[in-house]
C-alpha positions as CSV (number, residue, x, y, z in Angstrom):
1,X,-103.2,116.1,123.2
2,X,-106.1,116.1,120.6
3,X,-109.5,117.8,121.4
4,X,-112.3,116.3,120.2
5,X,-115.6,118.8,119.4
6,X,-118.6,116.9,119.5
7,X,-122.2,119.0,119.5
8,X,-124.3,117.9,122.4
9,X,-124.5,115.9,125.5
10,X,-126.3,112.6,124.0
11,X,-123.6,112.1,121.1
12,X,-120.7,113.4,123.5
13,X,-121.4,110.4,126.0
14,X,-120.9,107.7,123.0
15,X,-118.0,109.8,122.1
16,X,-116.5,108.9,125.6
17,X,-117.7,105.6,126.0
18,X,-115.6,105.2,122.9
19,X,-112.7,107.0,123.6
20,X,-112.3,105.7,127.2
21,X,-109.1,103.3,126.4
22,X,-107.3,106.2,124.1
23,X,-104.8,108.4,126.2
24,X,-104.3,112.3,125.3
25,X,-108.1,112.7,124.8
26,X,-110.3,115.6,125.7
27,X,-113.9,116.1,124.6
28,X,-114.9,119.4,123.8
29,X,-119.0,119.4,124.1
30,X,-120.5,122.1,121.6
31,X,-124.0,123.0,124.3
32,X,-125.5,125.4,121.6
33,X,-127.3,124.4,118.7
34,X,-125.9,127.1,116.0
35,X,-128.8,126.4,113.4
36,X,-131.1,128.2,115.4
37,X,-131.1,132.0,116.6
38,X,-128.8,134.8,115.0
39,X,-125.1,134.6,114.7
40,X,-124.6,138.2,114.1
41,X,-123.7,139.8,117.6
42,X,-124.3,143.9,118.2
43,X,-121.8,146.2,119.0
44,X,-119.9,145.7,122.2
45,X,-121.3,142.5,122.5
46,X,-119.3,139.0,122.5
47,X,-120.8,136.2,120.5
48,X,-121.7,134.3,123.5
49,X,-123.5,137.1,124.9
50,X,-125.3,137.3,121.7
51,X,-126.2,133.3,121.7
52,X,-127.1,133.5,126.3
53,X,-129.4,136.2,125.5
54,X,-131.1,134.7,122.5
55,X,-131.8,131.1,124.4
56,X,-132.6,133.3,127.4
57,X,-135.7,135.2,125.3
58,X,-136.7,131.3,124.0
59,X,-136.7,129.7,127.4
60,X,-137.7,132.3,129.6
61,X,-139.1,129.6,132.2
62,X,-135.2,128.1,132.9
63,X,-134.8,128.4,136.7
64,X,-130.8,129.2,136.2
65,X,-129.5,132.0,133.8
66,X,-128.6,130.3,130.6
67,X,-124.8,131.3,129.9
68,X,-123.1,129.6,126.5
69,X,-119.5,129.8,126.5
70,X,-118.8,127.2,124.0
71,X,-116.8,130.4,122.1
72,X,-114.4,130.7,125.4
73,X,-113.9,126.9,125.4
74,X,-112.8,127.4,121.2
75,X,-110.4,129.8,122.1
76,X,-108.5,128.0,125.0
77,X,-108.2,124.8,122.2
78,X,-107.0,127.5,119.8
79,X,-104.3,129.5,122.1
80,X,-102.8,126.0,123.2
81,X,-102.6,124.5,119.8
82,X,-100.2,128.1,119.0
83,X,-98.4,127.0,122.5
84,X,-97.8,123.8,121.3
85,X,-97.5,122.4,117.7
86,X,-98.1,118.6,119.0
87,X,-101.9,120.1,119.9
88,X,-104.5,118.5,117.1
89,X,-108.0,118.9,117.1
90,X,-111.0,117.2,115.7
91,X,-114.7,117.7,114.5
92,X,-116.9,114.7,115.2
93,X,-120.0,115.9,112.2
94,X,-123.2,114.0,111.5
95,X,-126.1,115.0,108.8
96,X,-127.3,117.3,111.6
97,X,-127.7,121.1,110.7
98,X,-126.7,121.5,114.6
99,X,-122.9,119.9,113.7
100,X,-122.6,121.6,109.9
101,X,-123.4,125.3,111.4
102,X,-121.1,124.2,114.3
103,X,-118.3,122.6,111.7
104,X,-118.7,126.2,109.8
105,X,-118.2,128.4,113.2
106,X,-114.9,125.7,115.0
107,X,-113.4,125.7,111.4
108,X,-113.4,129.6,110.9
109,X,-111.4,129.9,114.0
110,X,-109.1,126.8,114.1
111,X,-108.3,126.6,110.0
112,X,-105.0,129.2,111.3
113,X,-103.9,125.4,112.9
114,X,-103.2,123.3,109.3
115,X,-103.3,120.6,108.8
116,X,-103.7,119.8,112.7
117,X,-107.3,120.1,112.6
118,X,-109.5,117.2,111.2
119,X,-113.0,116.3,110.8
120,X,-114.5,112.7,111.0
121,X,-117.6,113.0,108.7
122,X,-120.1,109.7,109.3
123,X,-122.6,111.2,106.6
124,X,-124.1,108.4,104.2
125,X,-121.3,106.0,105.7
126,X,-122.6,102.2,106.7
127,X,-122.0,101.4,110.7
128,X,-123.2,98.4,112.6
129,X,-126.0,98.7,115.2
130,X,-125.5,96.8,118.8
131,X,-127.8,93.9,117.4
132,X,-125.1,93.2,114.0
133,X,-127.0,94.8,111.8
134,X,-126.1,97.6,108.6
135,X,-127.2,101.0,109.4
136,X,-126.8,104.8,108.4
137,X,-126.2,106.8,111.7
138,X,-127.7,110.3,111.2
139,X,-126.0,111.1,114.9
140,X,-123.1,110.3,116.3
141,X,-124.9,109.2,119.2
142,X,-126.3,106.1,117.5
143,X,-122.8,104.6,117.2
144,X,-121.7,101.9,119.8
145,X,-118.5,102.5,121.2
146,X,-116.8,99.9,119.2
147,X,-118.1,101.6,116.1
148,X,-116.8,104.9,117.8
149,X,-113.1,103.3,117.5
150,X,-113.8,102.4,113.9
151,X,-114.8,106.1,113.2
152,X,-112.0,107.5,114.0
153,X,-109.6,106.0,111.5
154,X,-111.7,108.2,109.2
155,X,-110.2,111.0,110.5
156,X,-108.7,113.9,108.3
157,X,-107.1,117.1,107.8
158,X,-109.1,119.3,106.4
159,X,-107.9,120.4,103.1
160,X,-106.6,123.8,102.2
161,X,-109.0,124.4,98.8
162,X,-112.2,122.8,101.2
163,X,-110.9,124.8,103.9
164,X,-111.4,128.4,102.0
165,X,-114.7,127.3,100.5
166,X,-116.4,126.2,104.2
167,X,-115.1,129.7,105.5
168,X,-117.0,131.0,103.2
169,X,-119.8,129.3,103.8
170,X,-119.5,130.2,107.5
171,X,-119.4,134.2,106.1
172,X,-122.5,133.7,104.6
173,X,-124.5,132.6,107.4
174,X,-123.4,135.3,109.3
175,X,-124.9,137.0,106.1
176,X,-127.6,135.7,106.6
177,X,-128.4,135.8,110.5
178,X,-131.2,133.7,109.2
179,X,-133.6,133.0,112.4
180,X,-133.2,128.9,111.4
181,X,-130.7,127.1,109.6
182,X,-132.0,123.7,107.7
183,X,-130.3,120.7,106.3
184,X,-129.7,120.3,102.5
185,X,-128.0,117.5,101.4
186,X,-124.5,117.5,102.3
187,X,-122.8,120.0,103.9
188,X,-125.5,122.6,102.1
189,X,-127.2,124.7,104.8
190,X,-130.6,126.4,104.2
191,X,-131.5,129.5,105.6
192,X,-135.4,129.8,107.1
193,X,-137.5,131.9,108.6
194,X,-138.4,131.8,112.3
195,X,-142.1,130.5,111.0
196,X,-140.2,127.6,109.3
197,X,-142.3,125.2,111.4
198,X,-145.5,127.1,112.0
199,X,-148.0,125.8,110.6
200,X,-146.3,122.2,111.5
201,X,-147.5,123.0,114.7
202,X,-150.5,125.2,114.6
203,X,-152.0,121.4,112.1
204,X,-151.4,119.7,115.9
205,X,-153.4,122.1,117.8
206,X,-156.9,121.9,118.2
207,X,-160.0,123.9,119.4
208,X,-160.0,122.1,122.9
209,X,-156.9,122.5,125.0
210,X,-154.1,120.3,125.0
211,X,-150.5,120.3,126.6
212,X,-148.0,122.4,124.8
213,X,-145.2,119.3,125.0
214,X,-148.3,117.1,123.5
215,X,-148.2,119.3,120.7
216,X,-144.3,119.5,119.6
217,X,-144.3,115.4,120.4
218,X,-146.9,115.2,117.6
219,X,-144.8,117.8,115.5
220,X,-141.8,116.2,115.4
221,X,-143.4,112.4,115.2
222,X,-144.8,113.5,111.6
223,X,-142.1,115.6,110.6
224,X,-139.4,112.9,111.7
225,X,-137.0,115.2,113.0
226,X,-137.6,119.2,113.7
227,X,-133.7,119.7,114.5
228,X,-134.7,122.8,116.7
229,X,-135.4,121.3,119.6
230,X,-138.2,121.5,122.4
231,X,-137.9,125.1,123.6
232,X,-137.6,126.9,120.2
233,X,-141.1,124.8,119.6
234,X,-142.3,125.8,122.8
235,X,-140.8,129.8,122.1
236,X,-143.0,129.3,118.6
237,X,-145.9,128.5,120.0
238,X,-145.8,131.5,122.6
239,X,-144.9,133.9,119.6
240,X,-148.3,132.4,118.1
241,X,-150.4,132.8,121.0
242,X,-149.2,136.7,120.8
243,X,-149.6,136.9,117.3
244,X,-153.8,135.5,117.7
245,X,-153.2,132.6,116.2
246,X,-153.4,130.7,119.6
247,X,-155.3,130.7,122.9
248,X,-153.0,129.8,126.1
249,X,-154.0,128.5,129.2
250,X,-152.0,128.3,132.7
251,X,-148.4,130.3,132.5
252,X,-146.8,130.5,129.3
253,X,-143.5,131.4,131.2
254,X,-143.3,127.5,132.1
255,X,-142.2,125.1,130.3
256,X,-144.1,123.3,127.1
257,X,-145.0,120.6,129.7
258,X,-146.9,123.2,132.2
259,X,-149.4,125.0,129.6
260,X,-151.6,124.4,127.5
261,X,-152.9,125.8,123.7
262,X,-155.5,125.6,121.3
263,X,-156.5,127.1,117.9
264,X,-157.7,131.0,118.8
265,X,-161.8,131.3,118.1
266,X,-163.4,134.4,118.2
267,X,-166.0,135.7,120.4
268,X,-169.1,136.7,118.7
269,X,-172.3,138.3,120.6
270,X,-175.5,137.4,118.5
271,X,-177.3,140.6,118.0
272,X,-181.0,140.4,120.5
273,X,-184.2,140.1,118.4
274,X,-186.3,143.4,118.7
């Protein structure tokens, strides 16, 4: 049996698509998005505790209790590769800071299993697209299926030397607990502030209302990518109406799509002649 860890729903249907005719095959889908919100869990806590309660406080409006248990899901792979030595697992990663910080977190508790846990890495590699033509994929869920099956002959243990240095790497973003994790080239990570995207947003907003979602859409369409997501966008701009900075209309409890904000303007009173 190999497990194959893929972050997120979009890139982990392409994954099967391509997959479908290979036997021994499970997909492990990474739900979280580890380049956002702390890593460092209190005292008494687990570490999916620590991640539920932190996307609970972002999207307070979710009708269900969010519960991430991608940690419980790691450690069942982990317990049956000591069970049984023919067990092999492997990271699907793309130039996303989502699947780098989630590379970091699946090696740190799988690099025990050598030599019997690889990585396919697509960075800065040439795939075709459905039409024929030469493209960089910055997700894995931009490759056909065909091009899925291609992918996998680049997979690879990971060595012992790269091994010790990404551990590290993982140790210092726990060192970190930085509120957002960026891209930097490579496997670098950059460690950001929970403003990081601010003033991004508050150059959207206007002093008339205007939908929340209409906001992060224009966002993310002139930044190219904000690899945060919706509801840490929609969480900043809640965190900006209670800082001032903001005016919101209709419930701010709801989702992005359900209220609306605009640029905060004082009230001033005009003093009456004598």
């Amino acid at each position: 049996m190999t497990y194959h860890f893929i972050v997120g729903d979009h890139a982990a249907k392409q994954l099967s698509d391509g997959l479908a005719q290979q036997d021994n095959v499970s997909i492990v889908v990474l739900k979280d998005i580890l380049n956002v919100g702390p890593l460092v869990k209190e005292e008494g806590q687990t570490f999916s505790e620590l991640r539920s309660s932190f996307w609970q406080t972002v999207a307070p409006h979710e009708k269900q209790e969010i519960v991430v248990d991608d940690m419980e899901r790691l450690l069942e792979v982990s317990r049956q590769m000591y069970e049984d030595e023919s067990v092999q697992a492997c990271f699907w990663m793309a130039p996303l800071p989502a699947d780098i910080c989630a590379y970091y977190w699946v090696l740190y508790y799988l690099s025990k299993h050598k030599e019997r846990f690889k990585i396919i890495n697509i960075a800065g590699l040439p795939f075709l697209s459905e039409s024929g033509k030469l493209f960089f994929p910055k997700s894995i869920s931009e490759l056909s299926a065909k091009e899925i099956v291609k992918a996998t002959k680049l997979a690879r243990p990971v060595s012992p030397s790269e091994t010790e240095v990404d551990v590290y790497e993982w140790k210092q973003l726990q060192a970190h607990n930085a509120a957002i994790r960026t891209s930097g080239g490579g496997k670098k990570i950059s460690n950001q502030p929970a403003d990081h995207y601010d003033q991004l947003l508050l150059a959207q907003c206007s002093p008339a209302y205007q939908k929340a979602q209409k906001v992060i859409n224009a966002a993310m369409g002139k930044e190219g990518n904000i690899p945060t997501g919706d509801l840490y966008l929609s969480w900043r701009l809640r965190e900006l109406a209670a800082q001032g900075t903001l005016q919101i209309q209709a419930d701010s409890g709801k989702s992005s799509k359900d209220f609306e904000v605009k640029l905060f303007e004082a009230v001033t009173t005009e003093a009456s002649p004598l």
